[in-house]
C-alpha positions in Angstrom: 393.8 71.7 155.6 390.9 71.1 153.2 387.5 72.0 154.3 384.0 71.5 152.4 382.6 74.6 151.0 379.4 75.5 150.8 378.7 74.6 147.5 380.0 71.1 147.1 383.9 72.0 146.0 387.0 72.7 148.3 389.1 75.0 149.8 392.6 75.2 148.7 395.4 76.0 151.2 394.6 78.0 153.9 390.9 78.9 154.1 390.1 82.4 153.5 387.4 84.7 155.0 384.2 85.6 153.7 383.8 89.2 152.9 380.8 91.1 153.6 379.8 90.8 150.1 379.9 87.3 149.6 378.2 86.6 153.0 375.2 89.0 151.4 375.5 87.0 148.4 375.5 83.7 150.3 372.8 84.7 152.7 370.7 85.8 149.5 370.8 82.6 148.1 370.5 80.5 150.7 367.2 82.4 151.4 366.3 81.9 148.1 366.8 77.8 148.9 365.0 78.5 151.8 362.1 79.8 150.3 361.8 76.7 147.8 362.3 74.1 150.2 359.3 75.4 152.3 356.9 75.6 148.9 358.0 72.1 148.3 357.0 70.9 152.4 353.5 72.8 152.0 353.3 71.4 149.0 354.0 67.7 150.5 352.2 68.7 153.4 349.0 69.2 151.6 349.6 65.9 149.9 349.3 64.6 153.2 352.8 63.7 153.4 355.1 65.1 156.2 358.8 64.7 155.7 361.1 65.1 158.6 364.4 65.0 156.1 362.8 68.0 154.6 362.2 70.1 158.2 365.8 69.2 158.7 367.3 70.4 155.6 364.8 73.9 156.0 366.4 74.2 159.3 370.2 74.2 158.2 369.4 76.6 155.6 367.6 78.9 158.6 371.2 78.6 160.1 372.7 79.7 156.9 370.6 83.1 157.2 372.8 84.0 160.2 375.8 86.1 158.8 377.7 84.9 161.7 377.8 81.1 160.3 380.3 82.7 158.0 382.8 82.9 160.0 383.0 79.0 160.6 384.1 77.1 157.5 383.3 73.9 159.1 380.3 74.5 160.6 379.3 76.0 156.8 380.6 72.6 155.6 378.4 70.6 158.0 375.1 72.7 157.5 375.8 72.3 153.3 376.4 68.3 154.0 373.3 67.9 156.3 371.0 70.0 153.5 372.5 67.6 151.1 372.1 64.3 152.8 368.7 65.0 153.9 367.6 65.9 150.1 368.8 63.0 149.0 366.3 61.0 151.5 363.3 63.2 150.5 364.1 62.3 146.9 364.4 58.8 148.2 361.0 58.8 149.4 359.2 60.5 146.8 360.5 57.6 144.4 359.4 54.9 147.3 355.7 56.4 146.7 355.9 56.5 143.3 357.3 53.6 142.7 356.2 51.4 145.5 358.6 50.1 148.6 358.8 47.0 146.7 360.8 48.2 143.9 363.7 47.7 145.2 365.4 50.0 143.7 367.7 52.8 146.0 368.4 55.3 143.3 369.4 58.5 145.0 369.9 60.9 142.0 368.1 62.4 139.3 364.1 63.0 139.0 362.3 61.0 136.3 360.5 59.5 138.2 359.2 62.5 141.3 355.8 62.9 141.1 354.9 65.8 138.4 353.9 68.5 140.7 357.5 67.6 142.9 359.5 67.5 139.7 360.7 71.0 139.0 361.4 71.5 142.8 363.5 68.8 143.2 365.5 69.4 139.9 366.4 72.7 140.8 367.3 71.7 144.0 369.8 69.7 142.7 370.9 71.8 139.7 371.6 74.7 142.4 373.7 72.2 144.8 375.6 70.7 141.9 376.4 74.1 140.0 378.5 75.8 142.5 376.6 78.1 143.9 374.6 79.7 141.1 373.8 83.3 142.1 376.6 84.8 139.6 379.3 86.1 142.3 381.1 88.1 139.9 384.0 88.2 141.6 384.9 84.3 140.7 386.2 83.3 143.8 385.9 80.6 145.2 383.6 80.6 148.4 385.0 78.8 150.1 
């Protein structure tokens, strides 16, 4: 069976436990996520902009601070799919404002065009997603 991990890749074979370790190191990071998407909502917030993708997306990594998660590959695999879905519609919006709803235009990756105080949070956003994990496990397996 082949199951998302966390991170974007796959299992292979039969999935294998966490160890305590890596569910430190997962927990860690995911805070770390955590903590950037709720600078980026005040930071929309005080822009006068409230984004309900975002709440969403702050709320699965709050599940992924629960060690116990760990022990449900599929559940991890949902919570990493609904972070990334939802990112991709905050991304989507901030290019609506900045480039006006009639624009026409539904491109769902990359930054040039975020507003300049969003930019940097939403690029390392997705650098993090895309990379694998980031965090420097050590141990090189796979988390999944």
């Amino acid at each position: 069976m082949t199951l998302g991990s966390p991170y974007g890749g796959v299992t292979r074979g039969n999935p294998v436990p966490f160890t305590d370790e890596e569910i430190q190191q997962y927990t860690r990071e995911f805070a770390q996520r955590l903590a950037e998407a709720r600078q980026l909502q005040e930071r929309l917030s005080q822009a006068g902009q409230e984004v309900p993708e975002l709440e969403e997306a702050i709320e699965a990594f709050e599940s992924l601070q629960d060690p116990r998660v760990y022990g449900d590959l599929p559940q991890i695999a949902m919570l990493q799919e609904q972070i990334r879905e939802n990112l991709k519609r905050v991304e989507f919006m901030l290019r609506r404002e900045v480039e006006g709803e009639s624009a026409g235009r539904a491109a769902l990756s990359g930054t040039d065009d975020v507003p300049a105080g969003f930019r940097k949070m939403v690029e390392e956003y997705f650098k993090n997603l895309a990379r694998g994990g980031g965090g420097g496990s050590g141990g090189g397996r796979d988390p999944s």
